[in-house]
N, C-alpha and C positions, 0 to 999 in steps of 0.2 A: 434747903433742909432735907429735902427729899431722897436728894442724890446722894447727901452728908449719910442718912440713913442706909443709901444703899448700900454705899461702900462699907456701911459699920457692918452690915448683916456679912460680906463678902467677905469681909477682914476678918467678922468672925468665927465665920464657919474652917477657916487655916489654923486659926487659933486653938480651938478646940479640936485640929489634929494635926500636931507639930509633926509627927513622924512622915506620915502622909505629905504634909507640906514640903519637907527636907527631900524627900525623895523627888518631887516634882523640877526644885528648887536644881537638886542634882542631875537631874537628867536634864535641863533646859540648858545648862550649863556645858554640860559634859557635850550636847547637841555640838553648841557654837564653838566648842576647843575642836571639837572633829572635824566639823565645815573649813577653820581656817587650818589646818591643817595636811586636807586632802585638796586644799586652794594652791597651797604650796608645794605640795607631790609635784598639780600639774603642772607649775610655774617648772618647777625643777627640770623636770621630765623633757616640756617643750624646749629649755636651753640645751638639754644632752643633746635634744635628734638635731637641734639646728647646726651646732658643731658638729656634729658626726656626718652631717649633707656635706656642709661645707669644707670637711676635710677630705671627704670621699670625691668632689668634684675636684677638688685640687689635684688630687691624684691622678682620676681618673684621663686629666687633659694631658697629665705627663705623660699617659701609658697609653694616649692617644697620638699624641704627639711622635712617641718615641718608634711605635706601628708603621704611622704614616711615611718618616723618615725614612727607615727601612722596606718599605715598600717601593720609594725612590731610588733607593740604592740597588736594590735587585732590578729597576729597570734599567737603571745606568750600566748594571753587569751584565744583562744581556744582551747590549749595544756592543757587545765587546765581543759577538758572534759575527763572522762574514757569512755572505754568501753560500761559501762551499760550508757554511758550521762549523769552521774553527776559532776557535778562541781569539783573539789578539790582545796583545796587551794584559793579560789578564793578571800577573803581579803589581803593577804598574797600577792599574784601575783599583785593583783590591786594598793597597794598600793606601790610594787618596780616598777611597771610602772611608776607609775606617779612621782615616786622620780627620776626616770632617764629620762623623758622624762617632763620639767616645760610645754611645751605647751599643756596637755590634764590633762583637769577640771575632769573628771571622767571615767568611763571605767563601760562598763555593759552586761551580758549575755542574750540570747533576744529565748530561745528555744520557737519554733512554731508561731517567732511572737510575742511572748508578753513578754514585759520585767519583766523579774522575780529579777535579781541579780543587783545592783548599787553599786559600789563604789566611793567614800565615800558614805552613805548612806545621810550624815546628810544635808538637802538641796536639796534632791534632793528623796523624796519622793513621790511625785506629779507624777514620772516617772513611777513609779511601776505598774504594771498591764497593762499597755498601749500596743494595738495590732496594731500595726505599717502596720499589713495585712489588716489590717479592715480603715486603717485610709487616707483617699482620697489624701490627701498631700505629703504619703511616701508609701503607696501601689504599683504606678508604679514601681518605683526606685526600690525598695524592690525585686516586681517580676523578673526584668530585672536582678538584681544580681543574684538571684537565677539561671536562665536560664542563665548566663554568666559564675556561680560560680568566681565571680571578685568582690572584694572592691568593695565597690561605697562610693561616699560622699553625703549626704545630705543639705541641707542648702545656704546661712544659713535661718535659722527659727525662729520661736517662739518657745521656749521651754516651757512644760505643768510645770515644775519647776519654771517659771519665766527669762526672758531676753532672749536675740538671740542668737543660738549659730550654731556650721557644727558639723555634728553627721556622723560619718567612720561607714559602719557594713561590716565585713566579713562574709558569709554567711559561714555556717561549716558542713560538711555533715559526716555521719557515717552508713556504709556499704553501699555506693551509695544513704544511701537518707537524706531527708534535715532534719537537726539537728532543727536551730535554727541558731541566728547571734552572733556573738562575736563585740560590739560595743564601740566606742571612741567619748569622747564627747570633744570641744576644744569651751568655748565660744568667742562671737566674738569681746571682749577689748582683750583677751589674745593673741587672732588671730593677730590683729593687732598688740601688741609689740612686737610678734615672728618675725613678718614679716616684721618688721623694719620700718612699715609707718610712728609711731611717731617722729623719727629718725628725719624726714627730715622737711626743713626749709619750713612750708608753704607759705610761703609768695609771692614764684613765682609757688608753684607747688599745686597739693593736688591730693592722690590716692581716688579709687574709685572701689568699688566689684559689680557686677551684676549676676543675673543667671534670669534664664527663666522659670517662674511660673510654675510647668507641669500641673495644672487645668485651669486656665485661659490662657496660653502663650503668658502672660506680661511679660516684662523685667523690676526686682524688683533691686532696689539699697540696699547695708546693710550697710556700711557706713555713719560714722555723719556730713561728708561733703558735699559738694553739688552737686545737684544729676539733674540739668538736663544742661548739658554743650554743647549742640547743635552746638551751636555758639563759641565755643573757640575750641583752639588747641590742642589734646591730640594725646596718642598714646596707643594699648592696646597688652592684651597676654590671650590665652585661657590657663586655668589650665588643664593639664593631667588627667584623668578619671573622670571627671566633666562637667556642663554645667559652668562653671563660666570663668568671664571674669576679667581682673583687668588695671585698667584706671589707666595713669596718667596724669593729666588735666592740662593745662596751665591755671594761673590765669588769663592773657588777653586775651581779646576775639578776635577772627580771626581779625575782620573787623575793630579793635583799635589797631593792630601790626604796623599799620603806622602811627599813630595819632604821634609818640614820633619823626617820623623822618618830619613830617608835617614844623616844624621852618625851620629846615636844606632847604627845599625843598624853604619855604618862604626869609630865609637869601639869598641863591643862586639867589634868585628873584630878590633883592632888586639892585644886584650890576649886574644883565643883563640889567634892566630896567633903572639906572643912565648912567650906559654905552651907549645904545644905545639912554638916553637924550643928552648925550656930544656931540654923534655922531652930533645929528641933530643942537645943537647950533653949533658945530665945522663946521657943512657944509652949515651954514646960514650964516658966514663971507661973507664980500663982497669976489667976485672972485682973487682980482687981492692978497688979504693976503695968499686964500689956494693955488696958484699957486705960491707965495714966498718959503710957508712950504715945497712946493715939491718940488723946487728949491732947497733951503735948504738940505732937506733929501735927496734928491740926490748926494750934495754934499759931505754929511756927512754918505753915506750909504756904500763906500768904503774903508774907514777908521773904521766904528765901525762894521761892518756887522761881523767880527767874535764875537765881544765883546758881543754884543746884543742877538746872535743867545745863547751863552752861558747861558747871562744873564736872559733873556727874557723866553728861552723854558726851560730852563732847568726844571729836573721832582721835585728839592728842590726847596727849598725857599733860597730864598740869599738877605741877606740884607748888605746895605753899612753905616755905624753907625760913627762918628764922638769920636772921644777920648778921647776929652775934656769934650764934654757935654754929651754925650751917646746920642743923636738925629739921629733920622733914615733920610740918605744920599735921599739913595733912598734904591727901594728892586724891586722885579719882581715879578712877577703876581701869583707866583705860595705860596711865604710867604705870600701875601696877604690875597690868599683863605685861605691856612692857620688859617690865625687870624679873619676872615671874615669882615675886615677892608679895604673900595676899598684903591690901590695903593695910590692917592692924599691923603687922608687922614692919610696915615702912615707916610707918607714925613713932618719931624717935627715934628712928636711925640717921644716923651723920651720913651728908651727903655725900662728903667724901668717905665715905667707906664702901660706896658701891658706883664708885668713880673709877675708872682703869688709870694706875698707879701713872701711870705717860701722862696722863694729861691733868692731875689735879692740880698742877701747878699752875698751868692755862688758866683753867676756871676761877681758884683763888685770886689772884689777880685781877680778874675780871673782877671780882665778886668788890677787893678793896677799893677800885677806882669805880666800883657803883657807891660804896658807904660815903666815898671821899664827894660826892657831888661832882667827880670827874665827866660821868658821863651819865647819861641819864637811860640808857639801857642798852644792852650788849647782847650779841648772838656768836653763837658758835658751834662747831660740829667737834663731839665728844662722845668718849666712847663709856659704857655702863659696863660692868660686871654683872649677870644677871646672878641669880640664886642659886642655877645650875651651874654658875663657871663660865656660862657661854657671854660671850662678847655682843652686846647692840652698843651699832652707832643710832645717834639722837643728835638732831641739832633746833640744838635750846636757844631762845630769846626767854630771859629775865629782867623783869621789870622790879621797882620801887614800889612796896606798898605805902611810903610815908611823902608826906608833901614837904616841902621846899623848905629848910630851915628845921624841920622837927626830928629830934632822937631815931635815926635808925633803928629799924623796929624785924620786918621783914619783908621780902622781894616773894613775887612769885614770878614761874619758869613756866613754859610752855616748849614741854620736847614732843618732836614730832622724828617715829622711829624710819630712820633711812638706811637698815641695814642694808637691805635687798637691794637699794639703788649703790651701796660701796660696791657689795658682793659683784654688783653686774658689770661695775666699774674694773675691777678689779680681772673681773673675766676678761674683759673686754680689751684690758693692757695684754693680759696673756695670751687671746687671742692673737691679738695686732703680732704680737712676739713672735708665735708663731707661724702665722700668715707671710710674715717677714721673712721670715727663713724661707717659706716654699717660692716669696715674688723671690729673694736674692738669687735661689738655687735652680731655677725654673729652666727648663733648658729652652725655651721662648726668648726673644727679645723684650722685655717690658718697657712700656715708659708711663709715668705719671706726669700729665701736662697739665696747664691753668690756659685751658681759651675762655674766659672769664670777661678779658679786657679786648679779646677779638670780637663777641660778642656783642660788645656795648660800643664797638665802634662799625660794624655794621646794621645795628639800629638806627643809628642816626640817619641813614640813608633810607630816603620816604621812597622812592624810585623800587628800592628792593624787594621783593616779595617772595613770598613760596613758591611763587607759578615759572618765574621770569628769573630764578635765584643762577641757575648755570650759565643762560645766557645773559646774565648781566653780570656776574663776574669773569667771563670769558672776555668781556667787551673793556675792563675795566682790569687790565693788569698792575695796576698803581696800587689799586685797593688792596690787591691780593697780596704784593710784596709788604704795604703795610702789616698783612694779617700775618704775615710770618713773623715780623718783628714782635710781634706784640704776644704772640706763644709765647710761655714759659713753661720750661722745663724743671718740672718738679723733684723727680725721682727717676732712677733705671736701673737696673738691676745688670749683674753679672755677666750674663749672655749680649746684653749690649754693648759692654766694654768689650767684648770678644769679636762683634761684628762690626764695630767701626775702631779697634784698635789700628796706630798702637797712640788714640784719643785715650785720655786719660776720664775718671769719674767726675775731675774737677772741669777739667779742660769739657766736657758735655755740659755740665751743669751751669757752668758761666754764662754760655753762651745758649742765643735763641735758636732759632731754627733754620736760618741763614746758613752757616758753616754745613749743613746737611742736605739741604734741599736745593738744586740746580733748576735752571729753564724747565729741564726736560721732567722734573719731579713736580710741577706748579698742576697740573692737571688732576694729581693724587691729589691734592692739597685743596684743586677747586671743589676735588667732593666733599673733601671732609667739611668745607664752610657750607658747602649746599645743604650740609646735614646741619650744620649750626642754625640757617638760616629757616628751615624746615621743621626745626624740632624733632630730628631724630635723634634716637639716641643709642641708638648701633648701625654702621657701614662697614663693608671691608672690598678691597681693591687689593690688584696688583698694581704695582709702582717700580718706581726706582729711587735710588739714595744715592748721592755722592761716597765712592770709595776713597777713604783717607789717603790711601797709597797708591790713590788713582784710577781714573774709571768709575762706573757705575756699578751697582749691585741690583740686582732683582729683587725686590720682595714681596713677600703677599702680607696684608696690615689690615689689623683689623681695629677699629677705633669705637669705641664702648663707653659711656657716660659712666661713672660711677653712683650708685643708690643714694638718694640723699640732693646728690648735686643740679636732678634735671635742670632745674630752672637758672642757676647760675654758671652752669661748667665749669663748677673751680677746679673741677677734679675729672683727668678723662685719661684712663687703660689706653694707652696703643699698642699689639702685640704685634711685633714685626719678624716674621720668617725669611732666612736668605733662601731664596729658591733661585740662586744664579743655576744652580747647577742643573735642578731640575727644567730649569728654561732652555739652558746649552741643550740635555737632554731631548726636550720634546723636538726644537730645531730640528735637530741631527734627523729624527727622525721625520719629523715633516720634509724634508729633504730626501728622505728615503722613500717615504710615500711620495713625492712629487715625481722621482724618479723614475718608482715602478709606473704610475700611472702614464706617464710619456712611453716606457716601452709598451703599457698595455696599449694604447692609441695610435702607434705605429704602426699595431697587427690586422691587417685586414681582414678585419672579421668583426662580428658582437661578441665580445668578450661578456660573460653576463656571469651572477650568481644569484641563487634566489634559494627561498624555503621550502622543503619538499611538501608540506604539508599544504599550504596556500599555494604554492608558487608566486608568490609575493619578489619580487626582484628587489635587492637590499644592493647590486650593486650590478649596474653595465656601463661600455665606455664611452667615448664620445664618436664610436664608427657608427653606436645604435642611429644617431639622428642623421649619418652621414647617406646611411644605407637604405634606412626606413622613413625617413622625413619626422618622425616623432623625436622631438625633444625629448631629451635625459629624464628631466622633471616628471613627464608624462608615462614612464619606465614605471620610475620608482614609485610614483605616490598613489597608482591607480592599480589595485590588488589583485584585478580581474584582468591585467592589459593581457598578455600573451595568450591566454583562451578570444578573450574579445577579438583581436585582430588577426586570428588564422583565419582563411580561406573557409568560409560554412560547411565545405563540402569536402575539407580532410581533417577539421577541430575535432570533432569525437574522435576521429580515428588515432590522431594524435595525441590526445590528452592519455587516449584508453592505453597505448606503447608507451608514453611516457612512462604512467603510476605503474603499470605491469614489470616491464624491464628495471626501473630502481629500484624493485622490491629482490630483483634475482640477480641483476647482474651487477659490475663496479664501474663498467664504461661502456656505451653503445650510442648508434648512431642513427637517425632516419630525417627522413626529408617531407617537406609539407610544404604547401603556396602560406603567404603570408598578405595582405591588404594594406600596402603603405598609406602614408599622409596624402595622397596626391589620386588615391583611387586605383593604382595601378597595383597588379600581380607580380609578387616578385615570389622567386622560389629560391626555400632556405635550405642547407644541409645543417643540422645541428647535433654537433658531438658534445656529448655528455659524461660528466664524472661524476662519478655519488660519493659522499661524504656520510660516513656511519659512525656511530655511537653506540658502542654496546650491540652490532649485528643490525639497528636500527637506522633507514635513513632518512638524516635531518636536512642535512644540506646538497643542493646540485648547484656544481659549476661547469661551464660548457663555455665552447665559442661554436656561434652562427656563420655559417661562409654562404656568401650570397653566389647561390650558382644560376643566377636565372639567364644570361648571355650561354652557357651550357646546356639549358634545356631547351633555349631557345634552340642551338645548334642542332640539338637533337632529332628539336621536332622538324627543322626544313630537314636534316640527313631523315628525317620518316619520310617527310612526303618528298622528298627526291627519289627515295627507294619505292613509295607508293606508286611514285611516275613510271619509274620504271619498269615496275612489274605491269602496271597496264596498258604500257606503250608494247612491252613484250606479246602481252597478252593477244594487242591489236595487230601485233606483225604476224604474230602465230596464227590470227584468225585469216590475216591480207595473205600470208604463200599459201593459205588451206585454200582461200578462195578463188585466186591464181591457178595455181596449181590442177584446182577442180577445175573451173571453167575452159580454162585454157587448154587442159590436155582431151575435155571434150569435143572445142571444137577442132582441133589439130586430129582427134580419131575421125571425126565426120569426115573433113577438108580432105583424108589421107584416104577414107573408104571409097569418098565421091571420085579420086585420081584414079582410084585403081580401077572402079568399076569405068570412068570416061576411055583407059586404055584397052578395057575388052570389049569397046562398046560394037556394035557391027555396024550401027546405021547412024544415021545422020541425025534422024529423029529421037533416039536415045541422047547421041551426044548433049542433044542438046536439051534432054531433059535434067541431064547432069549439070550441063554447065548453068540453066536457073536454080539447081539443089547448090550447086557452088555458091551460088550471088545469096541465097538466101543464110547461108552458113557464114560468106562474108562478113553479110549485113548484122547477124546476131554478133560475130564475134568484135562488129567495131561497136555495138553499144556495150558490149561488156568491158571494152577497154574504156570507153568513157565511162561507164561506172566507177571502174576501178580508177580515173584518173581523178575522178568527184572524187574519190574514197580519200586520195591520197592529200586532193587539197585539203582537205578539211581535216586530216590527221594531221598533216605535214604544216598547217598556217599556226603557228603561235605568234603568231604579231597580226591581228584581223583586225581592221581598226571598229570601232566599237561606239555606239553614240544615246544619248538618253534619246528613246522614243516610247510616244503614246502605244499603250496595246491595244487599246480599243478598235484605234480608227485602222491598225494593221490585222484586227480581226475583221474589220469590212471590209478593209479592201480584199483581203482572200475572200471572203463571202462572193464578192465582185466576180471573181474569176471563177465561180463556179455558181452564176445564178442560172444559167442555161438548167443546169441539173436539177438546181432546187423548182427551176417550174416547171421541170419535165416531170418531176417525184411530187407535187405540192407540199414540198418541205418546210415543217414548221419551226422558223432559229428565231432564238433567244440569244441577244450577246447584251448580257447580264455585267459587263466589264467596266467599273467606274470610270469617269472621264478623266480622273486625275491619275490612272497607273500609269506611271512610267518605267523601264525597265530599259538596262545599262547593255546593248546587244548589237551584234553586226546586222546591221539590217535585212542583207540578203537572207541571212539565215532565217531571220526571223519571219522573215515575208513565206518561206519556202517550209518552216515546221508548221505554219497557221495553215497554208494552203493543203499540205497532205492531212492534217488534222482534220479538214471540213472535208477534202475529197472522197476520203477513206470511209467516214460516215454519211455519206450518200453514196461511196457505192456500194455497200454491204448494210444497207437498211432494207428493211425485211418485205419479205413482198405481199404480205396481206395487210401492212399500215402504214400511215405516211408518215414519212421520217417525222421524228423530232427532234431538233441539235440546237444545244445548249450551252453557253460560255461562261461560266463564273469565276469569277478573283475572289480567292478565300485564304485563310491562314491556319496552319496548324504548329504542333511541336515542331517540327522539318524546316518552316520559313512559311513564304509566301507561294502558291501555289495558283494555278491556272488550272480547270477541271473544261475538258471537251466533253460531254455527254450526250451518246444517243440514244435509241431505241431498236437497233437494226437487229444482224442474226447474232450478233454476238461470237465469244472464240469460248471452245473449251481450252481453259488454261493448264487445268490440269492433262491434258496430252500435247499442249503445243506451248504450253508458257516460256519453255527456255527455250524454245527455237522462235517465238513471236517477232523478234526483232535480227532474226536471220536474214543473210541477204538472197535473194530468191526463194525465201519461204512463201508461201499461198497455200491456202488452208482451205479458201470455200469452190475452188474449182470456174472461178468467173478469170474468162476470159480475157477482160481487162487487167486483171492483175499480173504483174512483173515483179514481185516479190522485192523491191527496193527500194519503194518510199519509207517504211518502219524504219527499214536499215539505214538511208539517209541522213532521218528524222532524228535517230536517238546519237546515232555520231555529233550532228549539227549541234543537238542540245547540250551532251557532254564535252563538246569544243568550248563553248561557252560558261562552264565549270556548273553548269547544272546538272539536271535528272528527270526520266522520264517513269512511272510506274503506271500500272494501268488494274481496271478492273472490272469482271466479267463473266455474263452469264451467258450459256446458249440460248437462241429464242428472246434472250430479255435485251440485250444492249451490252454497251460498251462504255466505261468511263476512262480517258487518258489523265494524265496530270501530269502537269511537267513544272518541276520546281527550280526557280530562279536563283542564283549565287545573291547572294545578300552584300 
């Protein structure tokens, strides 16, 4: 009772203000017509952009397609250049282009810039001579390919032939430098029926091409359609290695996408705004009628309240229809909307009067085989006339409200509104329609196949797996020939009758996949079940196909599930491209490259090219590893190899000539040692060419020639000319010292004759004839001198033997111990027991002996000798130090005469000026060296360095 009370108070307080309530009433209303209103915009809206994707990708694969092709064919045309850079064939080549390929108008060779060759000629004269370098329009483009060496496309343009057309140039380069372009011309009507735009139904759509001026950097339209769509709805794609864009535009414009739902929005209005007028007459009754009503529906709200909640909310329409007459009982709010006819106004209208006149005949019918006890309730899809004229399908089920036997009285119907499911239906025919036209018209191969029953028959197989899927159909060719069988060939379009003509559509479609696929084609086919097997649901391969008329074809196939089908593959896109030609193509010139590379490999040398900027080597031949012991591999992939492996001690110099000289000059040359695989020094000449860009250099190519047998030669022609010059040197000192000594004693011999012929006595005579003997006697040691001199100059074959130094430094010690006890000299022989030294003995015996002699005779006379032997090492080798304490030499007045022969410096007696002179011959016989060092009063240090 309580709650009864509340609601009276809540019901009241509406009551006592109808105006206020009607307004509530109307805007609650007017809300939920806008909501489903602006539900259906987006419902709208999201089908336009999914069509408009999907018509723009259709396209956009044509106009990718049709690129690509032509990109093939300008490499095919520049195949058609020799060696020397002349053309061959080039009618010939030009005109099987264009017969295999319908979308390019013409084809043309463009050496230095200026177009010299066209094909066909006729029409296209006007092109001739035109330098494309020189021409402000195409000179960028132009340059940027060149410096990319990449395709480019042009356009589209004005062509100096007449009309607009996109001009392809491959840039073609021959021995590293630029040839000239090989180019593809496609005008732009043809452009457009390749690419399917005529295809499509303008009347809601229209495409549209743009690119961006590169002189002015406007954005130019080329299309006959219209061209400035600011205001409407499109969507767009950039083309691959282009500035081009391609539009597909909605014919209505943004801001009129609502103008169509504008009624709906108005209709929805008209029955908020009656409604919440009823309210206000309904709440202007005197009090004491709306407190009846409630009274009333109080009474009546426990009794219908299930009926009504049914009735009322339900999300159909339900109408209650009379048998006899077909007049509407009543219905709920929601058939109403429906039909856009308010409730009151339905109540008593003839069904068939807002029946569409097509199908009342349907319904009636139905309606008398329900009176008849024919059937006891019937459904069907039928269409309404609404209020405004506009058309809802409904598909109604109508039941018997009377039982079995009793007077037909009335039925009620349950319609539930499925315009928007025809509508999409209906799209969706139109799509398919014209989807169809772009698979027929596609200049791709299509096929539509059913592996559906290949699938279910390698399930059976438990052995098979995703892991083991290749190698267990490799192992199993049985299975595989099954799997062809069992393909079927659904659909194929146009371009397929043209690539395995002259098979007919029927003649493909009868048949499985046998008639197409050979031996040599079952490995294409193992992939595609690898992908059945795996669950994928896009592959694409190159293959091969049986040619109808013989032979194989190339192609490249791409196999793609269609949406919807993953799980059964009833349905699967094969797009098959003939790339025969482009395969002949790459051949040809894989052959050309195998060729050059055999002459580069012939050339005795490192053939190399590398990056100026790293020096990265992108390319040397196979002499690299011939000459240097380092594998190719180890060239290329190591960024730092050619700094790494120079010589430490000419890298910087070399590096610093390298960057210096490619920065000024185009070619130059210089030499450096290099550190093979094996440890050894080789020495490189390396001529160099620089490669420029814009005055910049990117690229250095060069060949290394290995001179190191020439520097080797070199160096013996040095030290043969070094021999020379100090073998001169020794003869020049041998006739000075001859010539001296000799003409000395021949003046005494000749003074002492003259003076023995004036002598007068006897005792004279014969003091002359002892001055003779004594002149004799010097002159025969000086001939033995000189004949010592000569052996030890004259012996290049001395035989030579490893001996101890030590125990040859004692034994000289040995031969001069008389002196050491006569002087109480104190020797240190400091000489490890393990030296040994590669030397003719005599020698050796005879430089240790003058080395100790010489340092007790000239040790000083107020101390007693000190002489000392040590083995030590320096920068020079290994070194032997004599060290005394005697009078010492000034070197500075006698250093270059020290090692003269009859030099004697300290006035002793003893001395004959020929052990030093000896000494330092003996040591330099034996490819050593003697230096020495020296103070007056302090002592003397010898050293004599050993050939290593």
């Amino acid at each position: 009772m309580s709650a009864i009370k509340e609601r009276s108070a809540f019901t009241s307080w509406f009551v006592a203000r109808p105006i206020i309530s009607g307004v509530i009433v109307f805007i609650l209303m007017q809300a939920i017509v806008t909501y489903m209103v602006y539900q259906r915009a987006l419902i709208l809206r999201e089908n336009d952009r999914r069509e408009m994707s999907n018509l723009l990708n259709v396209v956009y694969g044509n106009v990718e397609q049709t690129l690509k092709n032509a990109s093939t064919a300008a490499l095919t045309l520049a195949l058609t250049i020799n060696d020397d850079g002349v053309p061959e064939n080039f009618d010939l080549v030009g005109r099987q282009l264009m017969t295999s390929n319908p979308a390019i108008d013409a084809v043309q060779l463009v050496p230095n810039g200026v177009i010299k060759q066209v094909y066909p000629l006729e029409g296209n004269e006007a092109a001739l001579g035109y330098n494309i370098l020189k021409s402000d329009e195409n000179r960028k483009l132009a340059l940027e390919a060149i410096a990319k060496k990449k395709m480019y496309f042009a356009g589209p343009l004005k062509l100096r032939q007449g009309g607009i057309g996109i001009i392809g140039r491959l840039p073609v380069f021959q021995n590293g430098k630029f040839w000239g372009f090989s180019g593809i011309l496609i005008r732009i009507e043809n452009f457009e029926k390749i690419a399917g735009i005529h295809t499509l139904d303008d009347s809601q759509y229209y495409f549209q091409l743009s690119h961006r001026n590169t002189l002015n950097g406007k954005t130019e339209y080329f299309l006959s359609s219209e061209k400035e769509f600011g205001d409407k709805y499109y969507d767009f794609v950039t083309i691959p290695d282009t500035d081009w864009k391609l539009y597909v535009v909605s014919r209505q414009a943004s801001a009129n996408f609502w103008m169509p739902l504008l009624p709906f929005l108005a209709v929805g209005s008209l029955p908020a705004a009656l409604f919440g007028f009823l309210i206000v007459v309904i709440l202007r009754k005197p009090a004491q009628l709306q407190l009846e009503v409630m009274r009333q529906t109080r009474r009546l709200l426990n009794s219908e309240i299930k009926y009504k909640s049914i009735f009322d909310q339900a999300a159909v329409g339900i109408v209650h229809v009379a048998s006899d007459t077909g007049d509407v009982i009543d219905c709920n709010e929601q058939y109403s909307r429906m039909l856009g006819y308010p409730r009151k106004e339905l109540i008593g209208k003839n069904i068939h009067d807002i029946t569409h006149p097509d199908d009342v005949a349907k319904g009636r019918d139905s309606i008398k085989q329900l009176i008849a006890g024919e059937i006891s309730n019937f459904s069907l899809e039928k269409r309404y006339v609404r209020k405004d004229g506009n058309i809802v399908w409904a598909d109604v089920t109508a039941s018997p409200l009377w039982k079995p036997g009793e007077k037909p009285t009335a039925q009620i119907a349950i319609a539930q509104d499925i315009t928007a499911r025809k509508e999409a239906e209906a799209q969706v025919r139109e799509t398919e329609t014209r989807f169809r036209s772009l698979f027929e018209n596609s200049p791709v191969a299509l096929w539509e196949e059913d592996y559906s029953a290949a699938k279910t028959y390698l399930a059976g197989f438990e052995d098979l797996t995703a892991a083991n899927a290749q190698e267990w159909l490799d192992a199993h060719p049985e299975v595989v020939r099954e799997c062809v069988s069992l393909v079927r060939i659904i659909d194929i379009n146009n371009q397929c009758l043209k690539l395995h003509a002259p098979c007919t559509r029927e003649d493909l479609l009868a048949a499985n996949l046998n008639p197409i696929l050979d031996d040599a084609s079952l490995d294409s086919f193992i992939k595609q079940l690898v992908a059945v097997v795996r669950g994928d649901l896009f592959t694409e391969m190159n293959t091969r196909i049986l040619d109808p008329i013989g032979g194989n074809k190339d192609i490249f196939l791409r196999w793609s599930v269609m949406r919807g089908y993953e799980d059964s593959l009833a349905r699967v896109i094969i797009s098959t491209e003939d790339i025969t030609s482009q395969k002949e193509a790459e051949r040809i010139i894989r052959q050309s490259q195998q060729h050059i590379e055999s002459l580069v490999d012939t050339i005795d040398g490192i053939v190399w090219e590398c990056d100026y900027d790293t020096y990265e080597f992108t390319f040397v031949n196979k002499k690299a590893e011939e000459i240097t012991g380092y594998p190719v591999s180890e060239w290329l992939h190591n960024p730092t190899f050619w700094a790494e492996k120079i010589h430490p001690e000419d890298r910087d110099a070399a590096v610093h000539f390298c960057q210096e000289n490619s920065l000024i000059k185009d070619r130059y040359d210089f030499e450096y040692r290099m550190i093979d695989n094996y440890g050894e020094i080789i020495w490189l000449r390396d001529i160099v060419n620089v490669v420029r860009e814009d005055g910049v250099p990117v690229v250095l190519k060069g060949i290394m020639i290995d001179i190191t047998k020439t520097k080797i030669a070199e160096q013996e022609l040095n030290d043969t000319l070094e021999l020379v010059n100090e073998q001169k040197k020794r003869l020049m000192n041998f006739s000075y010292i001859v010539s001296h000594n000799l003409r000395s004693h021949a003046a005494n011999i000749q003074s002492i004759v003259t003076l023995f012929d004036t002598a007068e006595s006897d005792e004279e005579r014969n003091e002359f004839v002892m001055m003779l003997k004594t002149v004799s006697t010097s002159l025969n040691d000086t001939m033995i001198h000189l004949n010592d001199l000569v052996n030890i100059q004259s012996n290049v074959s001395l035989s030579v033997e490893k001996l101890n130094l030590r125990l040859y430094a004692e034994s000289a010690l040995k031969t001069v111990s008389e002196q050491i006890e006569a002087k109480q000299a104190v020797i240190s022989n400091n000489i490890p027991d393990d030296v040994f030294v590669v030397y003719n003995a005599a020698y050796l015996e005879s430089v240790m002996h003058n080395l100790f002699a010489n340092a007790l005779r000239y040790s000083h006379p107020e101390r007693k000798p000190i002489i000392s032997a040590d083995w030590t090492s320096d920068a020079d080798g290994n070194v032997l130090k004599v060290k005394d304490n005697g009078v010492g030499i000034d070197l500075e007045r006698y250093g270059d005469k020290l090692f003269g022969m009859y030099k004697t410096f300290h006035g002793n007696p003893e001395a004959r000026g020929i052990g030093l002179f000896m000494t330092k011959n003996q040591i330099e016989a034996m490819g050593g060296s003697i230096a020495v060092e020296s103070q007056p009063g302090e002592g003397t240090t010898f050293k004599i360095y050993f050939k290593a």
